[in-house]
C-alpha positions in Angstrom: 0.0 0.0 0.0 3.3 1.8 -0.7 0.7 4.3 -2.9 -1.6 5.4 -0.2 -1.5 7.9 2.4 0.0 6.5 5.6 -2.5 6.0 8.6 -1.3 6.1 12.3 -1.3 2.5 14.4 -4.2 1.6 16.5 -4.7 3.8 19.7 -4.1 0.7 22.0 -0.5 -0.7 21.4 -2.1 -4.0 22.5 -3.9 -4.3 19.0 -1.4 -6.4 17.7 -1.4 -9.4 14.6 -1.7 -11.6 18.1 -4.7 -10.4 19.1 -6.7 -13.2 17.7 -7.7 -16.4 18.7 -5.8 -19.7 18.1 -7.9 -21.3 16.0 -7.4 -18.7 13.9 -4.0 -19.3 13.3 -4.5 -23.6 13.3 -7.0 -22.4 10.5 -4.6 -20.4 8.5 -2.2 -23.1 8.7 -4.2 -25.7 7.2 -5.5 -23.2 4.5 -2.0 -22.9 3.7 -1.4 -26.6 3.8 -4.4 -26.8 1.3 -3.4 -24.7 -0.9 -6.3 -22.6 -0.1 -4.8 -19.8 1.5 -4.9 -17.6 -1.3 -8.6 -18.1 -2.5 -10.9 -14.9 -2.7 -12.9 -14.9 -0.1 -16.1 -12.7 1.6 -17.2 -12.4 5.2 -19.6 -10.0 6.5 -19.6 -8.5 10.0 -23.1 -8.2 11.6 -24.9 -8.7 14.9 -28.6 -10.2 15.0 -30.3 -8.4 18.2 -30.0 -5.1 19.3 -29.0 -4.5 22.8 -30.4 -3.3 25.6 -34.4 -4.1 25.0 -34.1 -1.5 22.6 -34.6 -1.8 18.4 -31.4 0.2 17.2 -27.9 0.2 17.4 -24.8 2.5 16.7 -22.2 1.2 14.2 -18.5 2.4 16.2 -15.0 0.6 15.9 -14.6 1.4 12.1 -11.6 3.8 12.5 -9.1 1.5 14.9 -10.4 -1.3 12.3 -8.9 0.6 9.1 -6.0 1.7 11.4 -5.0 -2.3 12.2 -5.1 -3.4 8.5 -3.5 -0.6 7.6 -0.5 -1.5 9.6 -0.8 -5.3 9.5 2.5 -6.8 9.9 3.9 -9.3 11.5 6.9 -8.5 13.6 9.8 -11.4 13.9 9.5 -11.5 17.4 5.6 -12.7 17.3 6.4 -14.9 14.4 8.4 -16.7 16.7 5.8 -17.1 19.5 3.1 -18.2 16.9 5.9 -20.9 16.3 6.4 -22.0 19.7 2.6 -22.2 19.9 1.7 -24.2 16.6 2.8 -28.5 16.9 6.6 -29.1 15.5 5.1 -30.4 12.6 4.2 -27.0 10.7 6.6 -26.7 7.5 8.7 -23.7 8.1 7.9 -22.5 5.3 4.4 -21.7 6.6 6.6 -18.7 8.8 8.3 -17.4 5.4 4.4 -16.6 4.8 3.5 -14.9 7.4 6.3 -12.2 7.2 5.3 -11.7 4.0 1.5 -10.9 4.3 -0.7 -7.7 4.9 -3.7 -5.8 3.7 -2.5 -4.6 0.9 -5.3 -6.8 -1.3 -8.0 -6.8 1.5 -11.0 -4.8 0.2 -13.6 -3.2 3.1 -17.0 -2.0 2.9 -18.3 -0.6 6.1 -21.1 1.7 7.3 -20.2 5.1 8.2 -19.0 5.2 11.6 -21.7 6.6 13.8 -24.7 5.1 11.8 -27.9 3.7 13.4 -27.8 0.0 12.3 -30.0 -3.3 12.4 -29.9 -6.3 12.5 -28.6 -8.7 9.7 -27.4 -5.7 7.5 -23.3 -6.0 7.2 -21.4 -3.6 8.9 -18.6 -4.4 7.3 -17.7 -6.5 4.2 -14.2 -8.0 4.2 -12.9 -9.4 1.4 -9.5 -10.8 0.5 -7.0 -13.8 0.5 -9.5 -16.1 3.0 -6.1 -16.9 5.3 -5.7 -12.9 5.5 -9.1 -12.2 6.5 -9.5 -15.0 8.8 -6.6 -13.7 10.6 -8.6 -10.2 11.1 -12.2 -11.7 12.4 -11.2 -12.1 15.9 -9.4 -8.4 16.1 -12.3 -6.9 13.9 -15.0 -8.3 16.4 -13.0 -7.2 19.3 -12.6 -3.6 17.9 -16.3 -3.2 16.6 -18.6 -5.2 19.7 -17.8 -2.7 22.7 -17.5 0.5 21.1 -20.8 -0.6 18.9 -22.5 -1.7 22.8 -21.1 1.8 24.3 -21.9 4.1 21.7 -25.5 3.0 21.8 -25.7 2.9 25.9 -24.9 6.5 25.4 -27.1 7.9 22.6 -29.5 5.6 24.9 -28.9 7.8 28.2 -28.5 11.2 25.9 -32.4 10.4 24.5 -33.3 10.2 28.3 -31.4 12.6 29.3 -32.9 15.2 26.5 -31.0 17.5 24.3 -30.6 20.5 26.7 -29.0 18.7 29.6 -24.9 18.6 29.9 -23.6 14.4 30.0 -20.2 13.5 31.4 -19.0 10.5 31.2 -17.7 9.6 34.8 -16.5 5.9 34.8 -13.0 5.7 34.5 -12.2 4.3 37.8 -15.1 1.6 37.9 -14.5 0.4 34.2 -12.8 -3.0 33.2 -9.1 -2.1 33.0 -7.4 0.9 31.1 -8.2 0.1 28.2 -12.3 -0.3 28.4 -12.3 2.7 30.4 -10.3 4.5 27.2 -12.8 3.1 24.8 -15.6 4.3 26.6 -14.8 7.8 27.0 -14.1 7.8 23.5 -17.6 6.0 22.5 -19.8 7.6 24.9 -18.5 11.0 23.6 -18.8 9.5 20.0 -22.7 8.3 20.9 -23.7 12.1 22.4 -22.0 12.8 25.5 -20.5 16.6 25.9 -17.0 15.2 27.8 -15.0 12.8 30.2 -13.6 12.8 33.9 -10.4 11.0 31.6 -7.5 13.1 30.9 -5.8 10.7 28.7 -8.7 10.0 26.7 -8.6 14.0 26.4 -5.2 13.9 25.2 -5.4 11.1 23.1 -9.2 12.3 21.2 -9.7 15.6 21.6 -12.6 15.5 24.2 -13.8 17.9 26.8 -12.5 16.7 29.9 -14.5 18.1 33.3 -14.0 17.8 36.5 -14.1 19.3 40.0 -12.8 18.0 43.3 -13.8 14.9 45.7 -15.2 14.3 49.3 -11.2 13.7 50.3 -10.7 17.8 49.1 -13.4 19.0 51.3 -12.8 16.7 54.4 -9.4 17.5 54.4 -9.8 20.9 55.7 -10.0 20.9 59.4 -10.7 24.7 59.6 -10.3 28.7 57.9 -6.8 28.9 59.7 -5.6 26.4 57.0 -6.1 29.3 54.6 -2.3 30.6 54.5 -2.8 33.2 51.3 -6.2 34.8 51.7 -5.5 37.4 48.5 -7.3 37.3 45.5 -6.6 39.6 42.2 -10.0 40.7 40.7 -10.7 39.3 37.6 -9.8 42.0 35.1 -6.5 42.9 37.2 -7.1 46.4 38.6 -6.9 45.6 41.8 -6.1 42.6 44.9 -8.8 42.1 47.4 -5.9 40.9 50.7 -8.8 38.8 52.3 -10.4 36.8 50.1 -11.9 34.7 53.4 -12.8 37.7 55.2 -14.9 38.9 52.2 -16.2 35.0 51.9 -17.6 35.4 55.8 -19.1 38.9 55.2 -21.2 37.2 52.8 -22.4 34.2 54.8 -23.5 36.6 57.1 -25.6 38.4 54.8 -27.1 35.2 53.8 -28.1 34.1 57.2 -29.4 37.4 58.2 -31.8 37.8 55.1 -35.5 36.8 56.3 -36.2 36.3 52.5 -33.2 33.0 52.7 -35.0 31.5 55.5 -33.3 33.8 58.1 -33.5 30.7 60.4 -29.9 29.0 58.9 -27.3 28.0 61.4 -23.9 27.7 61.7 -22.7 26.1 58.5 -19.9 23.8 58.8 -16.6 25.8 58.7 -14.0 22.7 57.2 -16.5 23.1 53.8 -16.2 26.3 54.2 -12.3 26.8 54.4 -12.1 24.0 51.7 -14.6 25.4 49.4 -12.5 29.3 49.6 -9.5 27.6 49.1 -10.8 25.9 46.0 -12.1 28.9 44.6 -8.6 30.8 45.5 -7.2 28.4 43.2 -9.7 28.2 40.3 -12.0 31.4 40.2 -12.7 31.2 36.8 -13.8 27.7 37.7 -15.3 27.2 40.9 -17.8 24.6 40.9 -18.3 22.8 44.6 -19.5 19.7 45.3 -22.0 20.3 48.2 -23.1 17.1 49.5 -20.0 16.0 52.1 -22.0 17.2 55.2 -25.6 18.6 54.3 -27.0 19.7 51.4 -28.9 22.6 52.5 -28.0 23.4 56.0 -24.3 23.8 54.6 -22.9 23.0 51.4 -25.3 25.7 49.6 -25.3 28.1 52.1 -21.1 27.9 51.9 -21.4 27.4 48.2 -23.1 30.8 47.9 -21.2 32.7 50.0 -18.1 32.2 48.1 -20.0 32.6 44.7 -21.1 35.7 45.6 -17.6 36.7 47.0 -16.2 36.0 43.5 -18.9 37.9 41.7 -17.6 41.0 43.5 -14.3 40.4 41.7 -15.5 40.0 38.7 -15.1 36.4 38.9 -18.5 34.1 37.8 -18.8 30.8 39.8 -20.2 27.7 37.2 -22.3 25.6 40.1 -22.9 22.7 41.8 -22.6 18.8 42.0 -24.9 16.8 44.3 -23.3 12.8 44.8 -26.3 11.6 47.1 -29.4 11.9 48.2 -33.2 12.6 47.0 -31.5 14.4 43.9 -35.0 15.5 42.4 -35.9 17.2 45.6 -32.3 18.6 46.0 -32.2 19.8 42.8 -35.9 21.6 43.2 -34.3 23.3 46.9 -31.2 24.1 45.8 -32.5 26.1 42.7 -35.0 28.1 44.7 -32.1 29.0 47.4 -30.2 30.1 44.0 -33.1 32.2 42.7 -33.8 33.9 46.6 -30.2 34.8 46.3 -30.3 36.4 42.7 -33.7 38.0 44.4 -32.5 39.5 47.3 -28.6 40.6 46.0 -29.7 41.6 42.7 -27.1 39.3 41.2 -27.5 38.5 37.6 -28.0 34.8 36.6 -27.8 33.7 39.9 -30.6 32.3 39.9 -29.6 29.7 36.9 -26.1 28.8 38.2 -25.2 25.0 36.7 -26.7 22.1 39.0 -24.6 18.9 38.1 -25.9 15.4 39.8 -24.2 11.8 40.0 -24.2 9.3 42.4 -24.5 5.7 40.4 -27.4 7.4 37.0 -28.4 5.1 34.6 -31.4 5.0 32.0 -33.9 4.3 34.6 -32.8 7.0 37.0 -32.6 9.9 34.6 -36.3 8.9 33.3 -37.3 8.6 37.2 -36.2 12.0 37.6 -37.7 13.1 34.2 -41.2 12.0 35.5 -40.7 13.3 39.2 -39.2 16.4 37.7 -35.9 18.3 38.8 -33.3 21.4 38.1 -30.5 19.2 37.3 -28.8 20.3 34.2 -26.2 17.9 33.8 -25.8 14.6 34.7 -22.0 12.5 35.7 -22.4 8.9 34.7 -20.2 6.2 35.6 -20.5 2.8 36.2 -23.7 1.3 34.6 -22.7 3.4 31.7 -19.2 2.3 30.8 -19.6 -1.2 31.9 -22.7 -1.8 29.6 -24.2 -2.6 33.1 -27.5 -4.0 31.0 -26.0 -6.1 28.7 -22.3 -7.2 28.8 -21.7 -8.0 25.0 -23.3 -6.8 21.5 -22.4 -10.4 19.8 -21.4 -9.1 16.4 -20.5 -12.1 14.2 -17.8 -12.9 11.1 -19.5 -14.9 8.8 -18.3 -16.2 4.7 -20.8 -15.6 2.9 -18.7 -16.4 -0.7 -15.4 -17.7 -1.7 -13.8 -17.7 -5.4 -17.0 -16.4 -6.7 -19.6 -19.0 -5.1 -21.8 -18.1 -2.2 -22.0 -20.4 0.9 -24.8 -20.4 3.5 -24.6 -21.3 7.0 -27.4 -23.1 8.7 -29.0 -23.6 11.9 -31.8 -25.2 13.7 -32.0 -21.3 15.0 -33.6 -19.6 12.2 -31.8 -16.0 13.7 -28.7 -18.3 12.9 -29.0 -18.5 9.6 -26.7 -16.2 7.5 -27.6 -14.0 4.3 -25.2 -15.8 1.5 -23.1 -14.1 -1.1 -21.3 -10.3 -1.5 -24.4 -7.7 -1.2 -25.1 -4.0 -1.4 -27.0 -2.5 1.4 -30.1 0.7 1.1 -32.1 2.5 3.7 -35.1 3.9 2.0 -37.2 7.2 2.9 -40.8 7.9 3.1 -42.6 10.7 2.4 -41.6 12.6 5.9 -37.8 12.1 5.8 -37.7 8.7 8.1 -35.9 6.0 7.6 -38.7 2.9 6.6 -36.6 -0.1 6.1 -33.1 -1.5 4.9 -33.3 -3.7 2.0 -30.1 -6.1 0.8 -29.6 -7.1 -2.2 -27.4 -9.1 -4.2 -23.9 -7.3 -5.6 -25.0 -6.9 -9.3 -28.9 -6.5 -9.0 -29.7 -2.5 -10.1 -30.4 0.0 -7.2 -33.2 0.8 -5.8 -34.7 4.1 -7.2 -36.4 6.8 -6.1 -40.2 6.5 -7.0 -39.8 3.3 -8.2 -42.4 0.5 -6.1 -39.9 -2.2 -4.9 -40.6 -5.4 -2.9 -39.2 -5.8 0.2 -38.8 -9.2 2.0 -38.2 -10.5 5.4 -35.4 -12.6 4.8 -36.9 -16.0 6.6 -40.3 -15.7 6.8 -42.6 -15.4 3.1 -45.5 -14.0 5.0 -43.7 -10.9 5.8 -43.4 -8.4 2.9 -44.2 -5.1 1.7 -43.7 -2.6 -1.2 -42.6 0.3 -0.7 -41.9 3.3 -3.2 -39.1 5.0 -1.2 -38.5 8.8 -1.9 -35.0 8.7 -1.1 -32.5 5.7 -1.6 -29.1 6.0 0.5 -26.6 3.0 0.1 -24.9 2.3 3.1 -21.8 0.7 2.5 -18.9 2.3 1.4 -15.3 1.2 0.4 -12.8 2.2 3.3 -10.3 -0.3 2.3 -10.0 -0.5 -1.4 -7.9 -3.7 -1.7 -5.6 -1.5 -4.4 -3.7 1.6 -4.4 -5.4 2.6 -7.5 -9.0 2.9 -6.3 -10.5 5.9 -4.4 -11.2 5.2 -0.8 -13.7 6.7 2.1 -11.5 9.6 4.5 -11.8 8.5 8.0 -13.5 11.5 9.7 -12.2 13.2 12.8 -14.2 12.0 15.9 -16.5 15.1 16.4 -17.5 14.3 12.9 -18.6 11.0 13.5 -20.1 12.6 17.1 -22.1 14.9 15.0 -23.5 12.4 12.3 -24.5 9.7 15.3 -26.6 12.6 16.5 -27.8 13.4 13.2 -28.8 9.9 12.2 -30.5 9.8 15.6 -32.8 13.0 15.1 -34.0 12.0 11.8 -35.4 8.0 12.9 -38.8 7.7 13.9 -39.3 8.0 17.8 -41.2 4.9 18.2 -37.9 3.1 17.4 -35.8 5.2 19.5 -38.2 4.7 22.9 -37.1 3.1 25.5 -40.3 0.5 26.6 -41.9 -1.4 23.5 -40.1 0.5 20.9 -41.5 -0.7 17.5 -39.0 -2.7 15.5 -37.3 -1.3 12.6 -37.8 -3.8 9.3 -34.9 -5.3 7.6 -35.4 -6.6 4.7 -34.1 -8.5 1.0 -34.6 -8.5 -2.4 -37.3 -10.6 -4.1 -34.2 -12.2 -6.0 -31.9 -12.4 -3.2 -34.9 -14.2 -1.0 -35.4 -16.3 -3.6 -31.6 -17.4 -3.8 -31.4 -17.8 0.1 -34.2 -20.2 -0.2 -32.7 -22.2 -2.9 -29.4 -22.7 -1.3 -30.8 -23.2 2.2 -32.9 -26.0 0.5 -30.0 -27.5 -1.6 -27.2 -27.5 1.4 -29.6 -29.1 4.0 -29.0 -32.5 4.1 -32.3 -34.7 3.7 -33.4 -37.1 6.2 -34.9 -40.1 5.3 -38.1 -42.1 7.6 -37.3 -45.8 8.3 
């Protein structure tokens, strides 16, 4: 591939030739020992259920796919474990092989990265020397399964969440090693989420990173004489205010002597209080406090406010809150109305819509509980049941030949949901009249297009009963060539992540709701050719054996 434009490694180092299963290197022996290593051969990547109860998925993985093949090589040193692993009788010549093979004649077709996808439609087509591709199914599935499951978890909690509410993804600490928590701050972000807690997933992608300070910060300060440097320039330089605390405490007082705040609050606890000043010495452009470490509303606001305000008299504008426990409807619905006396009573601008950020263990059913309870949250930290695909550990994408040298091949199963679509296809969504989506149709590689206008049958691929015609007024084909197999031939750009972010939420606006709900959501309809049913049917009948009665 000398010809084409270079394309960095994959972003884990650990995405190596090795990454693959044994058998897949037993099978490329004895393709080799055949003489069949060489033979053309098709497999398409799919997955037959979509996950979580729900009736889409989002297609992720593609880019660290085309980054693998495109550096596909095998280095001496794993040459010689694959060696030490395969029996003493493998011809050495089998070795001479493998350092000479990589992509360079390996074609892929793939969805666009950040699609809504269905079952049974390839999201990828890989075609090449059969002991090549064989070599890639294992790495392929690996790359594409979690980042297809976390991608959809997320657009998932972002169509709970709503549009107008902030989503951080939170989970790096709970998630299964380094790398899975890497992948999800990538995919979540990728499937609608505005940033991570991750700093190397920052530096490595390009994504918002957020983050305040813990319990540990807060409890650490035992009390106000901790604060050494009290001094605080004013925001646009002019002047120094030397007590930074002192003017923090004038303003607590205030709020405890306004009748219009309550004018019943107590003492507030004075460790938050040194630890929430100190915070804000050291980020004033940034001070948001988390307010739950003692008591919500008898402290941590109270506290919180006073050193807002303190700020806003040196220019300075504090961002909010986060609440980690509790009722955080109710918390949500006191702590904005103590925000909105304060903007009342001190005739401070905006106070009254400062940021309320809320965590504590979210997930799909906590966000739509507190949709239907009702709350002031406006962003929401998710961690664990997020990044950990908490509802369903796997996606179960599949590698399957549907055609070598030119002839399709069908595999069967007692499991009708089993049974794969044969031979190399081309893949359509079609359009109604008001811009959705209606169904996928496959076809064979060299039937004509569907067209716009034009009445076209559409099939269920197992079942005869199920059909419909449909006269689609838009026709998009859905696979395109991101590995070209040749030098010569024009190949798909790999987008930069926002990109992909962007047309994930895109494709997400423009499906039909009913799909996208979370209880009962109507299936979306997948469908085949009459000619491509027709052919499945014939081979499905001609590879089955026949039993015979006695």
């Amino acid at each position: 591939m000398a010809a084409m434009e270079a394309i960095d490694g994959p972003t884990n180092p650990m995405v190596t030739p090795l990454l693959s299963d044994l058998y897949q290197f037993t099978m490329a022996y004895a393709y080799w020992k055949a003489g069949k290593h060489a033979e053309r051969a098709v497999f398409d990547l799919y997955f037959r259920k979509n996950p979580f109860g729900g009736e889409y998925t989002i297609f992720a993985g593609l880019e660290e796919c085309i980054r693998f093949i495109a550096n596909f090589r095998f280095a001496e040193e794993e040459i010689d474990f694959v060696r030490g692993l395969l029996p003493k009788t493998c011809e050495d010549a089998f070795y001479d092989y493998l350092r000479g093979i990589d992509c360079s004649d390996v074609e892929v077709y793939a969805i666009p990265e950040g699609s809504v996808v269905f079952p049974k439609v390839p999201l990828m087509i890989v075609a090449g020397p059969i002991a090549v591709v064989q070599l890639l199914e294992t790495p392929f599935l690996n790359l594409v399964n979690y980042a297809s499951l976390i991608t959809t978890n997320a657009a998932r909690h972002r169509f709970v969440a709503g549009k107008s509410k902030l989503l951080f993804e939170f989970g790096l600490r709970r998630a299964q090693g380094p790398d899975g928590a890497i992948s999800a701050s990538k995919y979540s972000y990728m499937g609608g989420f505005d940033g991570t807690s991750n700093v190397e997933a920052g530096r490595l992608f390009g994504i918002p990173t957020r983050g305040t300070h813990s319990h540990a910060f807060v409890s650490s300060f035992m009390s106000l004489d901790e604060i050494i440097d009290p001094s605080l320039q004013c925001s646009d330089g002019s002047s120094v205010c030397k007590n930074f605390l002192a003017l923090v405490q004038t303003w607590l007082n205030k709020i405890k002597r306004s009748q219009s705040l309550g004018g019943s609050l107590g003492d507030t606890n004075q460790s938050e209080l040194a630890a929430f000043t100190s915070y804000a010495l050291a980020f004033p452009n940034n001070f948001l406090a988390l307010v739950d470490t003692y008591d919500v509303v008898r402290s941590g606001i109270p506290n919180f406010c006073a050193v807002a305000l303190a700020l806003g008299e040196l220019g300075y504008k504090a961002i909010g809150i986060r609440l980690d426990s509790g009722d955080l409807a109710y918390l949500s619905f006191e702590v904005r109305k103590f925000f909105q006396a304060i903007e009342k009573e001190f005739k401070v601008e905006d106070f009254g819509k400062m940021n309320i950020t809320a965590s504590n263990d979210l997930n799909e059913e906590t966000l739509d509980a507190l949709n239907k309870q009702g709350h002031e949250v406006d962003g929401f930290g998710i961690g664990t049941y997020l990044v950990t695909c908490y509802a369903q550990a796997a996606l179960g994408c599949v590698f399957k030949l549907v055609e070598i040298n030119n002839q399709p091949r069908i595999k069967l199963s007692e499991d009708v949901t089993k049974v794969s679509i044969p031979c190399k296809k081309r893949c359509y969504r079609l359009y109604g009249k008001e811009g959705y989506p209606l169904v996928d149709i496959i076809t064979g590689e060299n039937e004509p297009p569907p067209k716009v206008g034009q009445r076209i049958l559409c099939r269920h691929p197992f079942n005869e009963s199920k059909r419909a015609h449909v006269v689609p007024q838009q026709v998009e084909e859905l696979l395109k060539c991101y590995w070209p197999g040749s030098p010569d031939k024009q190949r798909e750009k790999l987008p930069p992540l926002k990109d992909i972010r962007s047309r994930c939420i895109k494709q997400l606006e423009i499906m039909r709701t009913d799909h996208m709900r979370r209880l009962n959501p109507t299936p979306y309809k997948v469908s085949v050719s009459g000619k491509l049913y027709d052919f499945i049917h014939y081979l499905w009948l001609n590879e089955a054996p026949v039993g015979e009665l006695q």
